[in-house]
N, C-alpha and C positions, 0 to 999 in steps of 0.2 A: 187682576190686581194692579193697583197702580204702584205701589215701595210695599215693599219686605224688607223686615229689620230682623238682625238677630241679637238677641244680647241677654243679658241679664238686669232685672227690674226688682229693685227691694222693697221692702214695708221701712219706710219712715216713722220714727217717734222725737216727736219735736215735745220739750216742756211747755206746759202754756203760761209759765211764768218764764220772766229775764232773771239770770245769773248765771251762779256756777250748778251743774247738772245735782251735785250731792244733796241739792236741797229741795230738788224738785218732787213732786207728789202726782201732779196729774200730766199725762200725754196724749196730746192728739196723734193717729195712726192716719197716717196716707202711705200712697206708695209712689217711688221713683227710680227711673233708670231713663238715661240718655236717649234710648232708641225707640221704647216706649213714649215719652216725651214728645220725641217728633212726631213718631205713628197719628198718637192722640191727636196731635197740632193739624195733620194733613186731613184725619178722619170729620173734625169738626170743620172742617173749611169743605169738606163734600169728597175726600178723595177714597178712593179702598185701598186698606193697607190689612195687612197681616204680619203676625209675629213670630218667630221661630225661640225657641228657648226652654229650659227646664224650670219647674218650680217644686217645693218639696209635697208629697205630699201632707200636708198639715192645715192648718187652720187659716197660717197664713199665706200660703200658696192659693187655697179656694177665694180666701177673700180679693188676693189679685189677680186670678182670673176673672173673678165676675166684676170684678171693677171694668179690667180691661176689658173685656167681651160688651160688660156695657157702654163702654167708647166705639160700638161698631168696629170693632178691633179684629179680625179673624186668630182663633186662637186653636186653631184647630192641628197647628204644627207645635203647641205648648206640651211638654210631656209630664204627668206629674212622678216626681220622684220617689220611692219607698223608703231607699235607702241614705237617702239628704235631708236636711233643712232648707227652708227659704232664707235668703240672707237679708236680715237687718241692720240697720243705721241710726244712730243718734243723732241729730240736729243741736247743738249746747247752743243759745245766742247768750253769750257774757254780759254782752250791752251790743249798740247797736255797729258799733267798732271792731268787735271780737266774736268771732263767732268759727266754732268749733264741729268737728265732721268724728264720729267715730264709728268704724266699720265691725261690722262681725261677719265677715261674709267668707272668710276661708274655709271651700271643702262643701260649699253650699251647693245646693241642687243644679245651681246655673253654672258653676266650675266645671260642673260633670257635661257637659253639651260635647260634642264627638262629632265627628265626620258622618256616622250613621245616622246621625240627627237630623240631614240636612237634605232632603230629598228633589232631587232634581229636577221633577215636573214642578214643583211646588216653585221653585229658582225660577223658571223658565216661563210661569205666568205674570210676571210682573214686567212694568218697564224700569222701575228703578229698586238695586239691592243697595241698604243705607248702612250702612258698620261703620264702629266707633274704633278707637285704640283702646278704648277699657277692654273690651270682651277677649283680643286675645293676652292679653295681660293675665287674665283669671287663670289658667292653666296650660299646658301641653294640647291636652284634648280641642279647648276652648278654641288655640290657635291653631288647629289644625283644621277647626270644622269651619274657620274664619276664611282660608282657602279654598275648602272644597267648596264653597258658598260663591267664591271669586271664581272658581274656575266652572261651574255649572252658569253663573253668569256670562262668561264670557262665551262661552259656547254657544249660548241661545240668546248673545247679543242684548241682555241685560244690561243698563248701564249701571256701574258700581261707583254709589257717593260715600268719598270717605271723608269723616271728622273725627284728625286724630286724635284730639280729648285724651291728652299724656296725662298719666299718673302715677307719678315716679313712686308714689308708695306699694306699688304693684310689685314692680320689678324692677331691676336693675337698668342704669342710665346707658347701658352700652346696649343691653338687649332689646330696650325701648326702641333706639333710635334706628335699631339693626330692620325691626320689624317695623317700624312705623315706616321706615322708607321701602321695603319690599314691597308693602299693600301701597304705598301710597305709588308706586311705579305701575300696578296693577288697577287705579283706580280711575274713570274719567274728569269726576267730578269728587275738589277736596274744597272743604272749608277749616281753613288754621285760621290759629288767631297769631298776635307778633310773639308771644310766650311761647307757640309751638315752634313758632321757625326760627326764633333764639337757640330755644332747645336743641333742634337738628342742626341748623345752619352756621350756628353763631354769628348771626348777623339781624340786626333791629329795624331795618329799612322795607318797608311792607310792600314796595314794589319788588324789592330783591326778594324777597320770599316767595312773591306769586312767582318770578323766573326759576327760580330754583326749583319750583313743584312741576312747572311745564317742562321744564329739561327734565324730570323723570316720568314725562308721557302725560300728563291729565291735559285736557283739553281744557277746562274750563275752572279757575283758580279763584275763590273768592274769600279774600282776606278780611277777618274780622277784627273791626276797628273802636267798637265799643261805643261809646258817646258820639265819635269820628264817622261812623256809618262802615262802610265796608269799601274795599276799593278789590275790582276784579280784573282779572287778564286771560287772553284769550291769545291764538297764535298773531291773531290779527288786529286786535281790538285790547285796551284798556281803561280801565274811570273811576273815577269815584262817585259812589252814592251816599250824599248823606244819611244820616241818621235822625229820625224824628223826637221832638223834643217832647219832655213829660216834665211836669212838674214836680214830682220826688221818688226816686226808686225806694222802692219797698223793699223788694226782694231779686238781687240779682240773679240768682239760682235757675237755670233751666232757661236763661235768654236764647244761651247757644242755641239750643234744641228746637224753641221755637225761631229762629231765625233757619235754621232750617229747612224746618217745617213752611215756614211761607215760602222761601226760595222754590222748592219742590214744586209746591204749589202753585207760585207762576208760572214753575216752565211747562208743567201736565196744562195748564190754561191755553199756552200757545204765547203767552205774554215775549215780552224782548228780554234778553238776559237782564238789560240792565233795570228793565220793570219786574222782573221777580224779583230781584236781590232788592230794591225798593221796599217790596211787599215783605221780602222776606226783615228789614231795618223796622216796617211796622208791628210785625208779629211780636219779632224779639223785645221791643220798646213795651208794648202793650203787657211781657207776662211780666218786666221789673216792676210794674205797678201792683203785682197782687202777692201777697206772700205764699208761697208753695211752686211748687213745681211744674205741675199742670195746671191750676186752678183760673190762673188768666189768658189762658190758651182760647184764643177768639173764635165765634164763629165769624161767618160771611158779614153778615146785618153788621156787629161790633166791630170789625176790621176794617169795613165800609167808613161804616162813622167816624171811626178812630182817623184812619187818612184824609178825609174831607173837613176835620174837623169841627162837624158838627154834632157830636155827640151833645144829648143835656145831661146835667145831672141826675135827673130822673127821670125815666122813660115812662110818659104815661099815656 
């Protein structure tokens, strides 16, 4: 295995008209979660990845596993639940200014994830374990098994990338920043954006952020800069990388995830830090162009074209 992610992954129902939700009649059904996201992102780019997580057993728990399983996804650490639901999401876009998230996920199958969930040889085959800040936000259980996931990693010399991905509707602003800083002192590799190191640090300066995260042990800090590209730091080394230019974002949702996903990507390659985190500005740049969450997530061929810029309009 090259990354093992653990987390929780929802079924999406987006309107497929614009407004307010009360007037809507038909939905399209995808599914989405942060970790999956990534997975997806390294699997079509050539990498092995596998999943850890619970889904309920229901209709819509089967239909995201065979999604995901059809991403070459190893799902084989997925447990399905009897006694849960799969947790769902609403997508509201008001207009294209406004646009609104509602969760139904409390008490769902993937809150229920535990320490026993998380099996140690299964840790111990990979080179990279990738967790979010959502996942131990979900529960007690959630953040416990967020641990024993860190610490079978560290044992068998895993490296652990963490993307704190805060969402203060989760939990509380004290408990957030208690736990986002414990893992993130446990972690080698973290990618914040300046919102997260606001959050913790209270401070706006994206160099001061990447020293902040190195003074709590990660080796390798890569600050997400958004249009700005990413700028990283290392004990030795700092830069910036720009960010690749697109002609109109569609859909910002799932950049983080795919940024990444190409990061990863580079370093499994052998590439230089500062040519993953590159690849990882084009992956990200590539999925605002398509509306959903995975759906513009590259292979090789289109990630090729995309940074050479020679892609045509139409491939014939």
């Amino acid at each position: 295995m090259d990354v093992i992610g653990l987390g929780e992954t929802m079924i999406l129902f987006t309107p497929e008209t614009k407004g307010l939700m009360r007037y809507a009649k038909y939905f399209s059904m995808k599914i989405a979660g942060a970790e999956t996201n990534t997975l997806i992102g390294l699997s079509r780019l050539g990498h092995q990845t596998g999943w850890i997580s619970r889904v309920g057993k229901d209709e819509f728990g089967s239909s995201m596993l065979s999604s995901i399983r059809g991403e070459s996804i190893d799902v084989s650490q997925v447990k399905m639940d009897p006694a849960a639901s799969t947790g769902i999401f609403f997508k509201e876009i008001v207009n294209e200014k406004a646009v609104r998230v509602n969760y139904y996920r409390k008490n769902s199958a993937a809150s229920r994830l535990n320490p026993l969930d998380i099996k140690e040889d299964y840790i111990a085959s990979a080179k990279y374990l990738y967790i979010t800040g959502i996942t131990p936000a979900l529960s007690d259980s959630c953040l416990e098994a967020i641990f024993q996931a860190i610490t079978y990693a560290k044992k068998h010399h895993v490296q652990v990338v963490f993307d704190p991905n805060i969402r203060k509707k989760l939990w509380s602003e004290e408990q957030a920043r208690e736990v986002i800083v414990k893992i993130a002192q446990q972690s080698d590799i973290i990618f914040p954006g300046v919102s997260e190191g606001r959050f913790l640090f209270q401070v706006e300066d994206y160099r001061e952020i990447a020293q902040r995260f190195l003074e709590l042990g990660a080796r390798l800090v890569v600050v997400k800069l958004g249009a700005g590209g990413a700028f990283y730091s290392m004990s030795n080394k700092s830069d910036t990388v720009p960010a690749f230019k697109i002609d109109r974002v569609v859909d910002p949702v799932g950049a983080g995830d795919g940024f990444a996903a190409g990061v990863l990507s580079g370093l499994l390659d052998g590439l230089s830090v500062k040519e993953a985190i590159s690849r990882g500005c084009a992956v990200g740049a590539i999925v605002t162009t398509v509306d959903g969450d995975i759906e513009g997530l590259p292979d090789r061929e289109l990630l090729e074209n995309f940074i050479h810029s020679n892609q045509e309009d139409v491939n014939r």
